[in-house]
Backbone as CSV, one residue per row, in Angstrom:
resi,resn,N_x,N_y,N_z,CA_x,CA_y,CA_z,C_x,C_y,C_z
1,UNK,1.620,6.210,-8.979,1.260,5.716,-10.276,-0.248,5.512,-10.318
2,UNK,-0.844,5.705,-11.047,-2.315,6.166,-11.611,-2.397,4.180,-11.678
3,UNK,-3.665,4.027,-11.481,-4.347,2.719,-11.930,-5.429,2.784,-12.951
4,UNK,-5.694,1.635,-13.101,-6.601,1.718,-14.841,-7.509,1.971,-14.349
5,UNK,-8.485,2.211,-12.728,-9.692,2.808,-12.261,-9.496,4.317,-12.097
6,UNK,-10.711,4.925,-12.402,-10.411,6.012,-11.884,-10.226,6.837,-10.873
7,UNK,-9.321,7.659,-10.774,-9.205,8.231,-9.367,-8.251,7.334,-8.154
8,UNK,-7.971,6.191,-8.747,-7.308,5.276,-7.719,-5.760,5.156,-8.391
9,UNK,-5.267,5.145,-7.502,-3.465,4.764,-7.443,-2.737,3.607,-6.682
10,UNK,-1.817,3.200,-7.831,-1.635,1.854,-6.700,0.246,2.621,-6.106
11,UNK,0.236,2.237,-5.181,1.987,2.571,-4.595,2.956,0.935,-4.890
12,UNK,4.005,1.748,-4.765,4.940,0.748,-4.369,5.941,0.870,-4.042
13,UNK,7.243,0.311,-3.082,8.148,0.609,-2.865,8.645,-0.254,-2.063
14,UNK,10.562,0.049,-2.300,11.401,-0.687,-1.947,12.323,-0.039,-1.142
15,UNK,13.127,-0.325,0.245,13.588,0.094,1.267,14.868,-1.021,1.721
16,UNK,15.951,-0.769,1.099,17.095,-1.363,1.647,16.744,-2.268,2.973
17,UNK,17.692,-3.078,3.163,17.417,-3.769,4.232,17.861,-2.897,5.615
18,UNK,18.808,-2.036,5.540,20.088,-1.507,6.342,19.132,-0.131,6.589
19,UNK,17.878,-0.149,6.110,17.103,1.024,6.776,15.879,0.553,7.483
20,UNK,16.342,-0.767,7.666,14.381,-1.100,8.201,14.460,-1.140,9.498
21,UNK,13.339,-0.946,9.725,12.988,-1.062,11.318,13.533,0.560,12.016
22,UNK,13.323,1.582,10.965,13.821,2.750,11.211,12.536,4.119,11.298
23,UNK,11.183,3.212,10.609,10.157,4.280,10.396,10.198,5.229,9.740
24,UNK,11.558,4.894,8.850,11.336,5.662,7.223,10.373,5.115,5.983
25,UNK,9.866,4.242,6.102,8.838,3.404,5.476,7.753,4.479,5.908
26,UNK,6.860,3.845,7.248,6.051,4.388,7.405,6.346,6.160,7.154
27,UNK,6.718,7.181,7.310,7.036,8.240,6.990,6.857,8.356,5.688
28,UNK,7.667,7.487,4.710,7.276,8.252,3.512,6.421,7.657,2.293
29,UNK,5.599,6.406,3.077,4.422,5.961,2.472,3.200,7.274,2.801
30,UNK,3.632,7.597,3.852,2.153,8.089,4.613,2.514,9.663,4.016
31,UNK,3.733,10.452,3.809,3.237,11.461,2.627,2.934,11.180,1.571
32,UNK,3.068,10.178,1.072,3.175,10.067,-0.878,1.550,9.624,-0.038
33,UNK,0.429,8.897,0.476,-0.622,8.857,0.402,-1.401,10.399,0.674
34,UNK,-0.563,11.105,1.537,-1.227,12.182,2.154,-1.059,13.491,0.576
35,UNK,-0.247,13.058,-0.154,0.220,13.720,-1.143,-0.869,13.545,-2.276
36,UNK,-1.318,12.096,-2.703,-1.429,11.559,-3.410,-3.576,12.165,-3.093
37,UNK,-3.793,12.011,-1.890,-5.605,12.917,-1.510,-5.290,13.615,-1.639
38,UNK,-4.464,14.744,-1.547,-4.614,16.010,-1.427,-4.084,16.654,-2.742
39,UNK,-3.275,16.355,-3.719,-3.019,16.832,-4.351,-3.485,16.258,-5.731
40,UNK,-3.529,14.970,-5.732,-4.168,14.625,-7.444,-5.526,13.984,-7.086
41,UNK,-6.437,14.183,-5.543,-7.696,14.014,-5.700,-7.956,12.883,-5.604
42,UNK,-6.922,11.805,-5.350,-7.741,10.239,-5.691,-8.705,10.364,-4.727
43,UNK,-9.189,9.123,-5.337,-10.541,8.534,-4.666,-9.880,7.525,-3.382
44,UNK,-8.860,6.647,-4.302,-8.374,5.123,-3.425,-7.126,5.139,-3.659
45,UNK,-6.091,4.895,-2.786,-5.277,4.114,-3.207,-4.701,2.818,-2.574
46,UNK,-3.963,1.795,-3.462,-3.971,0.520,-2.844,-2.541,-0.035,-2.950
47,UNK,-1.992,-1.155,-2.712,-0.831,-1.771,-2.790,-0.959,-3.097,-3.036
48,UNK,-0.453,-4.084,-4.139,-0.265,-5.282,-4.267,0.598,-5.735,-3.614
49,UNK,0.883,-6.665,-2.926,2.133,-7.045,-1.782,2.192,-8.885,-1.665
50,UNK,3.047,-9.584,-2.118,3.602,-10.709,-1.560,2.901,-11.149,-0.259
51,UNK,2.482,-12.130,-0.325,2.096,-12.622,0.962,3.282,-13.128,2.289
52,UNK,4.337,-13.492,1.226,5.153,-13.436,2.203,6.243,-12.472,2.881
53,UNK,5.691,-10.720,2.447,6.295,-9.836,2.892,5.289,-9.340,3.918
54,UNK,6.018,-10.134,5.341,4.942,-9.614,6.457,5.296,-8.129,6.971
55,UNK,6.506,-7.799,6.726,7.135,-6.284,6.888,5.793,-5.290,6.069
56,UNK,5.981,-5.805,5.081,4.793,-4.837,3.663,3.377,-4.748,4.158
57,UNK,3.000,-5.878,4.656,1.826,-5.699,5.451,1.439,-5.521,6.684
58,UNK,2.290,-5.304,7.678,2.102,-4.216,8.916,2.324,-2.981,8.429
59,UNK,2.967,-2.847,7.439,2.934,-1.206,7.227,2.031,-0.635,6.498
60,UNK,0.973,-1.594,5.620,-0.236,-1.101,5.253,-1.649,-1.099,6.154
61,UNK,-1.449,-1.933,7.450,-2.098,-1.962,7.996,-1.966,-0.986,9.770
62,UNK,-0.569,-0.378,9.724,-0.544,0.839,10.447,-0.749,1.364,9.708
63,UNK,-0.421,1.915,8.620,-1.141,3.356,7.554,-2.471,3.448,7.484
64,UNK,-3.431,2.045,8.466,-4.897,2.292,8.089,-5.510,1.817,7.115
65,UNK,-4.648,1.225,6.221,-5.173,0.650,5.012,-6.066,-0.918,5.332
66,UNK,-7.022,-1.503,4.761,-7.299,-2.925,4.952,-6.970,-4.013,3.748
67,UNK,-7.330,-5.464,4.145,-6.874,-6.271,3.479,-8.008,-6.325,2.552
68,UNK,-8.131,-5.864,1.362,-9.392,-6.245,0.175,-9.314,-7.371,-0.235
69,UNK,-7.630,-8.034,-0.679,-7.862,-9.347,-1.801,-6.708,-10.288,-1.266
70,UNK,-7.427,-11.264,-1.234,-6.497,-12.190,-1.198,-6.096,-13.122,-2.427
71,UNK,-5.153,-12.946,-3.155,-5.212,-14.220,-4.372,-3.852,-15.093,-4.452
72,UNK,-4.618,-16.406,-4.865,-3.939,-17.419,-4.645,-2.826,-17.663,-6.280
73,UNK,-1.521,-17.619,-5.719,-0.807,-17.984,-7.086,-0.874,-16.967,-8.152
74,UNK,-0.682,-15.943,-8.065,-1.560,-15.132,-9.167,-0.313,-14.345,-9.927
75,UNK,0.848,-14.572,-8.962,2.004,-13.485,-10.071,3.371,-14.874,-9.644
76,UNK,4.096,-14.778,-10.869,4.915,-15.702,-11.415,6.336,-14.917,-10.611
77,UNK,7.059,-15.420,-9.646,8.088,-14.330,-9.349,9.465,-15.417,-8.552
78,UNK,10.705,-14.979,-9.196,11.567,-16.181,-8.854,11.493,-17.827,-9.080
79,UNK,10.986,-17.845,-9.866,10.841,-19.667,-10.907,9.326,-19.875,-9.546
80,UNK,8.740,-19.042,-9.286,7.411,-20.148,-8.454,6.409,-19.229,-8.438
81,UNK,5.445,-19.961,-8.416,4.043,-18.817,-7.982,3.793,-17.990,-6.759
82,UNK,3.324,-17.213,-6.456,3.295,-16.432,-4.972,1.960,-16.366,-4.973
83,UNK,1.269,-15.671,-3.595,0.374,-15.439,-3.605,0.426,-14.027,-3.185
84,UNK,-0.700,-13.269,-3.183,-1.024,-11.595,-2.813,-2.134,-11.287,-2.155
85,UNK,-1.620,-10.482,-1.582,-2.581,-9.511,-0.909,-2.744,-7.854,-1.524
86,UNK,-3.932,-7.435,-1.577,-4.175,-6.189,-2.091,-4.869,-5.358,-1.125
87,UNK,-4.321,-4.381,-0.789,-4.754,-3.880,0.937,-4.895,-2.300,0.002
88,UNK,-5.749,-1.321,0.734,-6.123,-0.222,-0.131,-7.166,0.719,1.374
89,UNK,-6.660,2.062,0.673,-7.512,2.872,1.555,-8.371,4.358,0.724
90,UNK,-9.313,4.096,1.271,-10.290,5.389,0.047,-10.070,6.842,0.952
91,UNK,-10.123,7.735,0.386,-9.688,9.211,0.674,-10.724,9.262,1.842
92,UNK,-11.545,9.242,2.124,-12.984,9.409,3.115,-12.125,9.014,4.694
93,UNK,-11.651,7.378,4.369,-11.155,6.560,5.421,-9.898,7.795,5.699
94,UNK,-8.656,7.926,4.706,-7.938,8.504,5.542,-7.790,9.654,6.261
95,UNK,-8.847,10.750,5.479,-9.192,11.912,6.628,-9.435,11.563,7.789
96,UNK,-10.521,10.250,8.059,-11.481,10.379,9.151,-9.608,10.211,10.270
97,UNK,-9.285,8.917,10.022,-7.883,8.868,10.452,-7.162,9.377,10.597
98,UNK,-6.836,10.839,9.783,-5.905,11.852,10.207,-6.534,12.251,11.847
99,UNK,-7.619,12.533,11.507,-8.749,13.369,12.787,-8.362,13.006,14.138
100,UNK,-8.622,11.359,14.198,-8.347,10.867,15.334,-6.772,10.967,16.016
């Protein structure tokens, strides 16, 4: 999904419980990013994520991605406030990373 910047895309996705810890996550985050440079050109793309989905954020941070934002309270979800993290990787970063 396209973001209101240009050239940048934000992802998202959801993975049964009864498949985790299987490295189908990582697998098919890391084509839809590898998909997402190579074929529609972005510049960046990033992920908004729950702070308290520590699953969501080891897997943006094996994909190479870093932590950009931290915000406090910022999305209304299940009668309470949460907080987020916004972790993101620019096309430059993930070549160099394919390389290695």
């Amino acid at each position: 999904m396209t973001a209101d910047m240009k050239d940048t895309f934000e992802i998202g996705y959801v993975f049964h419980p009864q498949y985790a810890r299987q490295g189908f996550a990582f697998e098919a985050i890391s084509a839809i990013i590898e998909e997402v440079f190579t074929h529609f050109n972005a510049h960046r793309v990033y992920a908004n994520l729950d702070t308290r989905n520590i699953a969501s954020k080891k897997l943006c941070e094996k994909l190479g991605m870093r932590q950009e934002a931290y915000f406090i309270e910022d999305y209304w979800s299940k009668n309470e406030w949460t907080n987020s993290y916004i972790y993101g990787i620019l096309k430059k970063e993930w070549l160099k990373k394919k390389k290695l």
